[in-house]
Chimera marker file (.cmm) of the C-alpha trace (Angstrom):
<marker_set name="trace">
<marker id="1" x="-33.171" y="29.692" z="-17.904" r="1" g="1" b="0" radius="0.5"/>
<marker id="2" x="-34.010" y="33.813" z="-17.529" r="1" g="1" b="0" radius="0.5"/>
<marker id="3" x="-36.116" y="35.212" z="-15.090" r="1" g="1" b="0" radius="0.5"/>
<marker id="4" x="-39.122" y="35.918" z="-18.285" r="1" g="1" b="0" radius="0.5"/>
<marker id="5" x="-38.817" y="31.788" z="-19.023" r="1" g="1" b="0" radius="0.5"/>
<marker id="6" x="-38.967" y="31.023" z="-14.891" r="1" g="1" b="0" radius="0.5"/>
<marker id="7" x="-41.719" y="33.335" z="-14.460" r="1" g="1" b="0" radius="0.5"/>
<marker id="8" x="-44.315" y="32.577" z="-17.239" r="1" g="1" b="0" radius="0.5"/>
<marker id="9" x="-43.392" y="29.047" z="-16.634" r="1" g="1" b="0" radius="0.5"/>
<marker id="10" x="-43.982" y="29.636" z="-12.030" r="1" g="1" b="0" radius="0.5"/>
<marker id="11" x="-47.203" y="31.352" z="-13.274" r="1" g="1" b="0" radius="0.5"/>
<marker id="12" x="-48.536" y="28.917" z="-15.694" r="1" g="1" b="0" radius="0.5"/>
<marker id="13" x="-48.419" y="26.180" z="-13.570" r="1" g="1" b="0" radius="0.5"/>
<marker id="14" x="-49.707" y="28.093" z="-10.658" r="1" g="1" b="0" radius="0.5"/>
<marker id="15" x="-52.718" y="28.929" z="-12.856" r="1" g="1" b="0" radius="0.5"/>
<marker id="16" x="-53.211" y="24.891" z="-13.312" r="1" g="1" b="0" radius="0.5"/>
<marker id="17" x="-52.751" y="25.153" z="-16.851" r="1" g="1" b="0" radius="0.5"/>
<marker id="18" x="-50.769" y="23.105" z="-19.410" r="1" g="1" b="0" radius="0.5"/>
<marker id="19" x="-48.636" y="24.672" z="-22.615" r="1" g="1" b="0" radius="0.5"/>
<marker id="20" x="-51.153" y="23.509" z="-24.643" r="1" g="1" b="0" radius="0.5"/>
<marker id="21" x="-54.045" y="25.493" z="-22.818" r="1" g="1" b="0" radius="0.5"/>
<marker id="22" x="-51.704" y="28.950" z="-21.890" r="1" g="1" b="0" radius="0.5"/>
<marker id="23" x="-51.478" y="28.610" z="-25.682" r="1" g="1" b="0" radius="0.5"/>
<marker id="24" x="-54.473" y="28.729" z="-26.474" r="1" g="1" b="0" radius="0.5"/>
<marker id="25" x="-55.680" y="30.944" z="-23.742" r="1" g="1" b="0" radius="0.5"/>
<marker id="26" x="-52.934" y="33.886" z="-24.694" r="1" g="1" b="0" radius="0.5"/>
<marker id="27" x="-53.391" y="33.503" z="-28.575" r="1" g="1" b="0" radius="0.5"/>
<marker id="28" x="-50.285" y="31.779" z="-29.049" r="1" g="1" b="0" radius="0.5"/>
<marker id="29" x="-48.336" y="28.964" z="-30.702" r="1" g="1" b="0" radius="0.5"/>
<marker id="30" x="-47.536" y="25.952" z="-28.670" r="1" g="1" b="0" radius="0.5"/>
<marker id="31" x="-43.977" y="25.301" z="-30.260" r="1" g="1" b="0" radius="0.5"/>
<marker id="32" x="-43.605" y="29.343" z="-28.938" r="1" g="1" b="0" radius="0.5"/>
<marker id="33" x="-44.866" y="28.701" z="-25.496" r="1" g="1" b="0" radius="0.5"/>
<marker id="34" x="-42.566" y="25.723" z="-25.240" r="1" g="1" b="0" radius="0.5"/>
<marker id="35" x="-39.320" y="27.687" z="-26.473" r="1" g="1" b="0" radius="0.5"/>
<marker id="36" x="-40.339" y="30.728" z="-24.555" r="1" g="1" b="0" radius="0.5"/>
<marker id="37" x="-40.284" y="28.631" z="-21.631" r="1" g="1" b="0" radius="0.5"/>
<marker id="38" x="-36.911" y="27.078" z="-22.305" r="1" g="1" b="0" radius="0.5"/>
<marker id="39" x="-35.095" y="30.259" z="-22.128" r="1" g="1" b="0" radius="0.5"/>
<marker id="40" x="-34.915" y="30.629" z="-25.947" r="1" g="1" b="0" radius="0.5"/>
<marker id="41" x="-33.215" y="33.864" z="-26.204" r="1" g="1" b="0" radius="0.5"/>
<marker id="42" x="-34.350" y="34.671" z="-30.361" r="1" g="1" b="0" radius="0.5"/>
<marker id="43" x="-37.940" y="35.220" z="-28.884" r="1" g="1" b="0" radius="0.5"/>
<marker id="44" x="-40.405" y="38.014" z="-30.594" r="1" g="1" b="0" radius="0.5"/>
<marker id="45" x="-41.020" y="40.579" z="-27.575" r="1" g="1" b="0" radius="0.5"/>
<marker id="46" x="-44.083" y="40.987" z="-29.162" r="1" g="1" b="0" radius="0.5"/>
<marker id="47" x="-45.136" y="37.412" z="-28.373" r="1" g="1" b="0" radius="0.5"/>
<marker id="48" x="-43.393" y="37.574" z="-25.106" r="1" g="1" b="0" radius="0.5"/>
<marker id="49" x="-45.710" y="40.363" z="-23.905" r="1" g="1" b="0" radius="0.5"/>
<marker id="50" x="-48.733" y="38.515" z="-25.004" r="1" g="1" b="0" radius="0.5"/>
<marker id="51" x="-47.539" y="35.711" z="-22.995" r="1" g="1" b="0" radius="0.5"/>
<marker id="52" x="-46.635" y="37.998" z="-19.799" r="1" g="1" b="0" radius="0.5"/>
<marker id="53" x="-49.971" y="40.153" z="-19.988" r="1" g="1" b="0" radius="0.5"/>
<marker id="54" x="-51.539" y="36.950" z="-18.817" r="1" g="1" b="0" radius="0.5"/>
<marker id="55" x="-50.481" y="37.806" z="-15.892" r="1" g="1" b="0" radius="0.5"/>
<marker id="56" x="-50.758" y="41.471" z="-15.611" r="1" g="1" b="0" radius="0.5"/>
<marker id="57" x="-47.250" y="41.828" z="-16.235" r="1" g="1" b="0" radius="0.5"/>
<marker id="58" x="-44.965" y="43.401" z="-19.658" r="1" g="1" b="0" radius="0.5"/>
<marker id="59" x="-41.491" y="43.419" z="-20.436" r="1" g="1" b="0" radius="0.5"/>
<marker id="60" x="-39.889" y="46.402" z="-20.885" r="1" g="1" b="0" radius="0.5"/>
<marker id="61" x="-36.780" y="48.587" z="-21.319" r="1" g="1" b="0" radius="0.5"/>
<marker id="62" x="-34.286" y="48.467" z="-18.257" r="1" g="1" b="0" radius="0.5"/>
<marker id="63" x="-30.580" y="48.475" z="-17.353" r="1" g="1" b="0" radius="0.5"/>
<marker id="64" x="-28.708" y="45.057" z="-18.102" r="1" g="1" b="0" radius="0.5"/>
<marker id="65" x="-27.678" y="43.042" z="-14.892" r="1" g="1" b="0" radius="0.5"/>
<marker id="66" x="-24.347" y="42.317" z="-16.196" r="1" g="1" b="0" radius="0.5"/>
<marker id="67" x="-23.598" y="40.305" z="-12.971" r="1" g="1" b="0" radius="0.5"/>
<marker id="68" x="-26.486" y="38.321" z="-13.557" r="1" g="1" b="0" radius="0.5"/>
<marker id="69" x="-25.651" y="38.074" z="-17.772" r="1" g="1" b="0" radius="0.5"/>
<marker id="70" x="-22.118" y="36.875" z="-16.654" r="1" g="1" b="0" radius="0.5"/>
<marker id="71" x="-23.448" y="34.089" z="-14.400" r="1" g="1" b="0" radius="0.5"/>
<marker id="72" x="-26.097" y="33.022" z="-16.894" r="1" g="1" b="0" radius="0.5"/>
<marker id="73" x="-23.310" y="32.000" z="-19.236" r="1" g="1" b="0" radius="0.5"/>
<marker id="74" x="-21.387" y="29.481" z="-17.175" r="1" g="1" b="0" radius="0.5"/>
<link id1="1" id2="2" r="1" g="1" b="0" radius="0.2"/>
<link id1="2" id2="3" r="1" g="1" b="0" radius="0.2"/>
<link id1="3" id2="4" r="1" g="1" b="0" radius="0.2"/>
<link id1="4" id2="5" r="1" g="1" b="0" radius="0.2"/>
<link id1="5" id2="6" r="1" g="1" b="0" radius="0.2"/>
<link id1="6" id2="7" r="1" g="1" b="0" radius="0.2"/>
<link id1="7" id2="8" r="1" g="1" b="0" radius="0.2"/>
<link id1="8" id2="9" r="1" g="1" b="0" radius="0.2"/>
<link id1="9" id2="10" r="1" g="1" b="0" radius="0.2"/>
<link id1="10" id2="11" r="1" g="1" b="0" radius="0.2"/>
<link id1="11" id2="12" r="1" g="1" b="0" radius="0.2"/>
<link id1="12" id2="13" r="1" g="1" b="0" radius="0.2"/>
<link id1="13" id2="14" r="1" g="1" b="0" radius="0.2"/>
<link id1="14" id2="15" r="1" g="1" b="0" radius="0.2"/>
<link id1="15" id2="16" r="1" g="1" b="0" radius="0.2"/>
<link id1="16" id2="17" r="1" g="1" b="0" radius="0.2"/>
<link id1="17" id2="18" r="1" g="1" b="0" radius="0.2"/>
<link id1="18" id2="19" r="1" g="1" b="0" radius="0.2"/>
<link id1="19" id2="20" r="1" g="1" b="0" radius="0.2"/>
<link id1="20" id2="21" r="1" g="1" b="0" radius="0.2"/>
<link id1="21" id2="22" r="1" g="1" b="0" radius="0.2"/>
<link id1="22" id2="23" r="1" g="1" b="0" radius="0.2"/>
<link id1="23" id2="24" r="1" g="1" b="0" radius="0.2"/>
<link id1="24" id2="25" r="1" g="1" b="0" radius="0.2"/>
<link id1="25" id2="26" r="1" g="1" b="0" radius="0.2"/>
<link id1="26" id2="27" r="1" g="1" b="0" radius="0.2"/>
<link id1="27" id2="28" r="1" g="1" b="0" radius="0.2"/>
<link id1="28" id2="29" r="1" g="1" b="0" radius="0.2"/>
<link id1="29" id2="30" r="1" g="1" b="0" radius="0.2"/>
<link id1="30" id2="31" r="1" g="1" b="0" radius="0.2"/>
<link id1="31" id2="32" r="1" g="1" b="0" radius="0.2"/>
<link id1="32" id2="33" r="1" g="1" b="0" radius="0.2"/>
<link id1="33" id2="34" r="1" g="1" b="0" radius="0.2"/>
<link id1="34" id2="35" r="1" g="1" b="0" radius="0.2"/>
<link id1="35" id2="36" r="1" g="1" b="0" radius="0.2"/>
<link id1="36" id2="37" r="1" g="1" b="0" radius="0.2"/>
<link id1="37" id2="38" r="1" g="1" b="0" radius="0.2"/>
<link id1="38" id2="39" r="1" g="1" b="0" radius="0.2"/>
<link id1="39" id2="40" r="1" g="1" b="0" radius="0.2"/>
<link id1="40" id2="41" r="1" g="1" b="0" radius="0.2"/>
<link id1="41" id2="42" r="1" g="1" b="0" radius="0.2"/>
<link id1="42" id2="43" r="1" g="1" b="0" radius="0.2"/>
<link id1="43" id2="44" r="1" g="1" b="0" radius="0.2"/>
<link id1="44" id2="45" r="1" g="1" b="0" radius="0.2"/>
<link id1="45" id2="46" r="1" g="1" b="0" radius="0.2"/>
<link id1="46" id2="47" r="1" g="1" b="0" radius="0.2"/>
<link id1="47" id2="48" r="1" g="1" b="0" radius="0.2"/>
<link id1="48" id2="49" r="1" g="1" b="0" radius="0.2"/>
<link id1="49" id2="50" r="1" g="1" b="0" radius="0.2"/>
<link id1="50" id2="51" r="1" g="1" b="0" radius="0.2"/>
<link id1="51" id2="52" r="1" g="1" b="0" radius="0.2"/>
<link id1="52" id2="53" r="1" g="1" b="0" radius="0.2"/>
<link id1="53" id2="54" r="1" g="1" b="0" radius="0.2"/>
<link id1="54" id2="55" r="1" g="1" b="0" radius="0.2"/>
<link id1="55" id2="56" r="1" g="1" b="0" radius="0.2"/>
<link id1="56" id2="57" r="1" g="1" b="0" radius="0.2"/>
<link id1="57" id2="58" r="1" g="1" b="0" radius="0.2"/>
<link id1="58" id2="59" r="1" g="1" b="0" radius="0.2"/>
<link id1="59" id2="60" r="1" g="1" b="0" radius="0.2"/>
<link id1="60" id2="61" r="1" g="1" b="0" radius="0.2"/>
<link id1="61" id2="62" r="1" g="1" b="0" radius="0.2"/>
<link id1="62" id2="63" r="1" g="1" b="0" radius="0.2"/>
<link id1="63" id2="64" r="1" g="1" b="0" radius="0.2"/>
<link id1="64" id2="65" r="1" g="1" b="0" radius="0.2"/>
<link id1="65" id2="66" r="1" g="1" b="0" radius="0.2"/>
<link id1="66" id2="67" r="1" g="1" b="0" radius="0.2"/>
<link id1="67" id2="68" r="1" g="1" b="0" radius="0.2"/>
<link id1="68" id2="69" r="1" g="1" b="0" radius="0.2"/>
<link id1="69" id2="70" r="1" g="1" b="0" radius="0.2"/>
<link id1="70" id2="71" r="1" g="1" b="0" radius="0.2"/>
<link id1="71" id2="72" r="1" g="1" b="0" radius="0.2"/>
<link id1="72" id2="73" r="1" g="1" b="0" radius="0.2"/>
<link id1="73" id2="74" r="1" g="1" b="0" radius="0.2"/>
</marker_set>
């Protein structure tokens, strides 16, 4: 799973909320919420940073962690 899927998912369930009510809380489609938080990687970043501005957070534009990408494949 990547870090974006691990957080929203850490933070939702902090918040005491189920997919169904981030959903509709964040404007967003269950079936996305659900794939977002199985580490689909064909996400819109759109989407994603309606999801993470829930939490005062945005994804943006940074150096890859190839490390990281390399161990994320095995």
């Amino acid at each position: 799973m990547n870090k974006i899927a691990e957080f929203i998912k850490r933070e939702r369930k902090k918040a005491g909320l189920t997919q169904e009510e981030f959903a509709l809380r964040a404007g967003l489609g269950l079936r996305f919420v659900r794939e977002l938080e199985q580490g689909k990687s064909t996400v819109r970043l759109d989407k994603v940073n309606q999801a993470l501005s829930m939490f005062g957070m945005e994804a943006v534009p940074g150096p890859i962690d190839r490390e990281e990408l390399l161990l994320d494949d095995w």
